[in-house]
FITI-895008 format. One record per residue (C-alpha): x negated, y, z; residue number from 1; residue in three letters. Coordinates in steps of 0.5 Angstrom, whole numbers, padded with zeros to 4 digits, always signed. Example, Ala and Ser with C-alpha at 12.3 -4.5 7.8 and 13.67 -1.06 7.14 Angstrom:
     c1     c2     c3    i   aa
  -0025  -0009  +0016    1  ALA
  -0027  -0002  +0014    2  SER
This chain:
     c1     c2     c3    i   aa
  +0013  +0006  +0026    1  UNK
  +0018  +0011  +0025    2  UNK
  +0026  +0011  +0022    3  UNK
  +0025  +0013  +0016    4  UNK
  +0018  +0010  +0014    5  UNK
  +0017  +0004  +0009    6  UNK
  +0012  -0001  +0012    7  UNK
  +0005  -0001  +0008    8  UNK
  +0004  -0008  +0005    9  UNK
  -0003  -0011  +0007   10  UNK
  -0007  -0015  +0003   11  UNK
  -0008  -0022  +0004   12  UNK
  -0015  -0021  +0006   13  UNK
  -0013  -0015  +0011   14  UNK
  -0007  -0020  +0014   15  UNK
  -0013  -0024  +0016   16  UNK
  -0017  -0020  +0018   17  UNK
  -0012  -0018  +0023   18  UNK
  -0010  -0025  +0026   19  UNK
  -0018  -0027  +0026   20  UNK
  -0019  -0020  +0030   21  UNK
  -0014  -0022  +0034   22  UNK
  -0016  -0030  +0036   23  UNK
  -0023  -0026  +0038   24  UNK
  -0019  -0021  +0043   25  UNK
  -0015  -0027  +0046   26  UNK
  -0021  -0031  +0048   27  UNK
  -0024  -0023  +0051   28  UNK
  -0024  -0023  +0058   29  UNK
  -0020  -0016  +0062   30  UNK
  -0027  -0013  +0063   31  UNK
  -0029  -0015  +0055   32  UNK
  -0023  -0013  +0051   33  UNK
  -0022  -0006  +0056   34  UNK
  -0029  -0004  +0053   35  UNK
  -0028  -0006  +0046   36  UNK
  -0022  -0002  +0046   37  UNK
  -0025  +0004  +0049   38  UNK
  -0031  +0003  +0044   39  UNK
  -0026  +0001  +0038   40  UNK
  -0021  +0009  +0040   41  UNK
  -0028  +0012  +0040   42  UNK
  -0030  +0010  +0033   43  UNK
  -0022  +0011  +0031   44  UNK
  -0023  +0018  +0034   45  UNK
  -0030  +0019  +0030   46  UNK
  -0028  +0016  +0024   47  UNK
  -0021  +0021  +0023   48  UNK
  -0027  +0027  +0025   49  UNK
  -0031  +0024  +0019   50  UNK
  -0024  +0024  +0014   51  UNK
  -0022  +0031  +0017   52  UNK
  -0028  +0033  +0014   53  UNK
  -0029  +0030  +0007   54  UNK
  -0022  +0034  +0006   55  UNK
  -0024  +0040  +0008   56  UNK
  -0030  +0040  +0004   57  UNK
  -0026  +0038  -0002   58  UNK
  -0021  +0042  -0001   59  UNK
  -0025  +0048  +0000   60  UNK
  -0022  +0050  +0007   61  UNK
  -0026  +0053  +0012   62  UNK
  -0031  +0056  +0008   63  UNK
């Protein structure tokens, strides 16, 4: 985060769904959390791709 930037207040819900992600990550070994990260950037980079496009269709850019 950079100076400046308010933190995003999570909901519990995503509080916990972030320490139950990462209790499952400290039980990976090295090869296992190496390909579920590259696996995990993959689907971010796809996922940013997908919304990139919705706003683009919303926004009428690019037509």
């Amino acid at each position: 985060m950079t100076e400046g930037e308010k933190p995003i207040k999570l909901s519990l819900e995503q509080q916990f769904t972030i320490r139950s992600f990462d209790s499952k990550v400290d039980l990976m070994s090295g090869e296992q959390a190496k390909s579920f990260l590259k696996m995990l950037h993959e689907q971010m980079v796809i996922r940013d791709t997908y919304y990139k496009e919705i706003l683009k269709h919303q926004w009428g850019v690019g037509e």
